[in-house]
C-alpha positions as CSV (number, residue, x, y, z in Angstrom):
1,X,114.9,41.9,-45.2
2,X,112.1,44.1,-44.5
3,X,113.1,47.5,-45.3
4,X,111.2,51.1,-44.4
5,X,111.8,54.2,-46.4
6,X,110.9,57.8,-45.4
7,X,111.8,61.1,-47.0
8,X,110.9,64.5,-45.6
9,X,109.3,66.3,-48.4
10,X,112.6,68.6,-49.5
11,X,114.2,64.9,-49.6
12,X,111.4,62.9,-51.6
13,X,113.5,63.1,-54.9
14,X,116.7,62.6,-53.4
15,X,115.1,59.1,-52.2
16,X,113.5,58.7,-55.7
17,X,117.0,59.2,-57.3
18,X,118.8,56.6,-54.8
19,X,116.0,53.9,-55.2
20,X,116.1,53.9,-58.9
21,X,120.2,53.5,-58.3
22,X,119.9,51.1,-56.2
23,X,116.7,48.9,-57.5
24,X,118.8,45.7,-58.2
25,X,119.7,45.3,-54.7
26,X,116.0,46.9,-52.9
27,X,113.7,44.8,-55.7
28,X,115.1,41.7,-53.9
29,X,113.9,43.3,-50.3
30,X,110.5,44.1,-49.1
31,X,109.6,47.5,-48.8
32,X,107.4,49.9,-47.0
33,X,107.1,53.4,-46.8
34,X,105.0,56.5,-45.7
35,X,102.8,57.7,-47.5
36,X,104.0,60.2,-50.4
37,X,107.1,58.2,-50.0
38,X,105.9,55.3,-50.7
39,X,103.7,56.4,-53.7
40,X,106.7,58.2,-55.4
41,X,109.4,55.5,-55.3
42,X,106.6,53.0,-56.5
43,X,105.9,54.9,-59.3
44,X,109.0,55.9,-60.7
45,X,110.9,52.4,-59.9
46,X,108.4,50.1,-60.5
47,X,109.4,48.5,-57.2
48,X,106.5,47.2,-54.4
49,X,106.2,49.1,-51.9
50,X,103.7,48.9,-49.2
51,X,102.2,52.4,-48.3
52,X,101.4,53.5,-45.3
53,X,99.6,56.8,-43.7
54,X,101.9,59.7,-44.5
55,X,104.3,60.5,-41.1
56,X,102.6,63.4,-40.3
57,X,99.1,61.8,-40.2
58,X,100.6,58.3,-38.0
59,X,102.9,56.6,-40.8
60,X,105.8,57.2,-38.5
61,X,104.6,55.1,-35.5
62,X,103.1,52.9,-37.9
63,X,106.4,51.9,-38.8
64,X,107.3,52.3,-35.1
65,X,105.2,49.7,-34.4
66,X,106.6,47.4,-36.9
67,X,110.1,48.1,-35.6
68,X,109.1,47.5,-31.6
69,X,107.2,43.7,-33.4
70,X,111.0,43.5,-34.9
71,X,108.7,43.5,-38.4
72,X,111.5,46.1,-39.8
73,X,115.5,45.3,-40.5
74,X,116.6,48.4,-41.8
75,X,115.5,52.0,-42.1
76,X,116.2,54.5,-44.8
77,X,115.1,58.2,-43.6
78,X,116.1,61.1,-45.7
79,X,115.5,63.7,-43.1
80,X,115.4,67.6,-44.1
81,X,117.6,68.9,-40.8
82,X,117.3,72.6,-41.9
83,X,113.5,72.7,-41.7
84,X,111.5,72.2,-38.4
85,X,109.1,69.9,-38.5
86,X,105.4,70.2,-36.2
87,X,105.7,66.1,-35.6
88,X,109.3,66.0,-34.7
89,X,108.7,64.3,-31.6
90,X,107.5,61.2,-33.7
91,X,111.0,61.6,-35.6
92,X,113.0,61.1,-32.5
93,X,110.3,58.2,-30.8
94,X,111.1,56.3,-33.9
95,X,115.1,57.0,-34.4
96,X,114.9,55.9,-30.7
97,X,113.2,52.7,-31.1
98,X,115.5,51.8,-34.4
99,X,118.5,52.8,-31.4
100,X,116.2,50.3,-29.1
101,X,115.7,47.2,-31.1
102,X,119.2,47.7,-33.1
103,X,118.0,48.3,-36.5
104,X,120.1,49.7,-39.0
105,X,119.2,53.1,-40.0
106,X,120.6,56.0,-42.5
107,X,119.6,59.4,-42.1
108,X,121.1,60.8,-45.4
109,X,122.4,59.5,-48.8
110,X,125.9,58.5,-47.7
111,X,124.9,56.5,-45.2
112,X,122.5,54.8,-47.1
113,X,124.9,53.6,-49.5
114,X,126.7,52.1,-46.9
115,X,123.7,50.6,-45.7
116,X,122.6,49.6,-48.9
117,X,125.8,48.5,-50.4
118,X,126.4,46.6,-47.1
119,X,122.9,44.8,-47.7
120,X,124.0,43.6,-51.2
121,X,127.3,41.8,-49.8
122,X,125.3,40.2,-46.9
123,X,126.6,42.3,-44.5
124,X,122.9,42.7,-42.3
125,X,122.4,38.8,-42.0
126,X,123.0,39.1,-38.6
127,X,119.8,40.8,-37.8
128,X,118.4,37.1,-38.6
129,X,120.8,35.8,-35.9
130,X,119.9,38.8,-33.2
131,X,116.6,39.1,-34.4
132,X,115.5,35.8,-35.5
133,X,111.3,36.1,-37.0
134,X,109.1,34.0,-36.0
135,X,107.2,31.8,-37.7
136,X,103.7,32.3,-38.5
């Protein structure tokens, strides 16, 4: 499973915290992530994960994009909902898109662990049934 990760910036150790808890089951996963994101789990988990622009400079609709090419199956995005945020409009483009193309996603720890936990049974093989990739 291809998996994207995103943490507004209040949220970036939060989404440290919960990668390192959960490396056994994301290590067997591909990841991506935006930018700062990205750099920060890498570093502290030793896990691979592909960096993108940060979300406010186009690494949300990069990731957009790879959810509209059905390149993403699930979507971990720690969002800060107290703060306001000058690119919110490209936060709710690409919650709308995940909505769109029926990808899984968790907008706080809780649901993450579901998602996550759920990921680790087998629970998300379906997305290769609805969403089958094509080969290249």
């Amino acid at each position: 499973m291809n998996i994207a990760l995103i943490a507004h910036d209040k949220k970036k150790e939060l989404m440290i915290q919960f990668c390192i808890a959960y490396k056994g089951v994301l290590e067997k996963h591909s990841l991506c992530g935006t930018g700062t994101t990205a750099k920060l789990v890498s570093e502290a988990t030793g896990l691979n994960v592909r960096q993108f622009l940060s979300g406010a400079q186009g690494g949300d609709q990069q990731i957009g994009a790879r959810i509209a090419y059905n390149e993403i199956d699930m979507m971990l995005f720690f969002r800060d909902p107290l703060s306001e945020k000058p690119h919110e409009p490209a936060v709710s483009s690409l919650l709308r898109l995940c909505d769109v193309h029926n990808v899984p996603v968790a907008t706080n720890i809780a649901t993450a662990e579901v998602l996550v936990l759920g990921l680790a049974r087998g629970d998300m093989d379906w997305r290769d049934i609805v969403n089958p990739k094509s080969e290249k």
